[in-house]
Each structure stands twice: as structure tokens, then as C-alpha cells.
C-alpha positions, 0 to 999 in steps of 0.5 A: 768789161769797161769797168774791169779796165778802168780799174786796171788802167787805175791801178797803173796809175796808182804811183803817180802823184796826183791831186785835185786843183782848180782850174784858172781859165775857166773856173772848174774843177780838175785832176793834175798828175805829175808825170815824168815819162811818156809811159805814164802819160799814156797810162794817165791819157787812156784813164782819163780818156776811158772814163767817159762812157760815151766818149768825149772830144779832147782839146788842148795839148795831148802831147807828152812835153817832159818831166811836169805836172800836166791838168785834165778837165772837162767842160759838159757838151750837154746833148754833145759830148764833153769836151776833155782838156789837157795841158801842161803847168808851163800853159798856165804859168805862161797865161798868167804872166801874159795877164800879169803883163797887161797890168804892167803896160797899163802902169807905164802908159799912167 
């Protein structure tokens, strides 16, 4: 039956633009999906989320902030269980000028 689900939680999510990308803050692999209702992130919400066979934490944003690509992936819990991330593009494109900044200030400060 789970297996039966995925696939049609799959199928719902078939239209959605989606892609492999690496992750900036820490270095894995993930999936980014660009979603723009709500209706689909919760589609793609409950794929993800179904996936896991014995459940998993979720961390990050798991809110539907509009029309964007939005980044799912995991870090292994080892004996726990894995710890399942989502956030927005706006997330990394604000990190990255955040750590682009601190070289900046090093400059003025030369």
C-alpha cells in the first residue's frame, strides 16, 4: 500500500519542474522543485515526506512562501531518524550574500 501511494503522490507531482542540485550549507545532494501554488507544495510536501519508510524530523521552512523554487534534503539520523530540510531559494540567495558580505568588511577594514 505505501508503495502504491508514492506513486500516486509521484504522479501528482509529475508536472512540476523539478531537478537535482547540490546543496550549499552542507555539502549534499538534493531535489528543488519549482512550485507556484500551495497546492503543489503540499503535494510535493507529502511525496517527500511519504518517502521515508520510518518517518523522519522535518527542519527548515515547510511553509509555502509563493511562486519559487523550494530545495528538499536530507541528513542521515544514523540510529535516529533522518532529519529532512526545506527551504526556499530566497534562504540561499540571502546566505550567500551574507557570507559574500564579510569579505567586504574585511576589505574596508585593509
Amino acid at each position: 500500500m505505501k508503495h502504491e501511494k508514492l506513486l500516486e503522490l509521484k504522479e501528482r507531482i509529475s508536472h512540476i519542474n523539478h531537478k537535482k542540485v547540490d546543496v550549499i550549507d552542507n555539502l549534499c545532494g538534493g531535489e528543488a522543485y519549482y512550485i507556484t501554488n500551495e497546492n503543489d507544495f503540499k503535494s510535493v510536501e507529502s511525496f517527500i515526506t511519504e518517502s521515508y519508510l520510518y518517518g523522519c524530523n522535518c527542519s527548515g521552512n515547510w511553509n509555502y512562501n509563493g511562486e519559487n523554487w523550494y530545495i528538499f534534503y536530507s541528513e542521515d539520523g544514523g540510529d535516529y531518524r533522518d532529519e529532512l530540510y526545506c527551504y526556499d531559494l530566497d534562504y540561499y540567495k540571502k546566505m550567500v550574500k551574507e557570507f559574500l558580505e564579510q569579505f567586504e568588511i574585511d576589505l574596508k577594514k585593509s
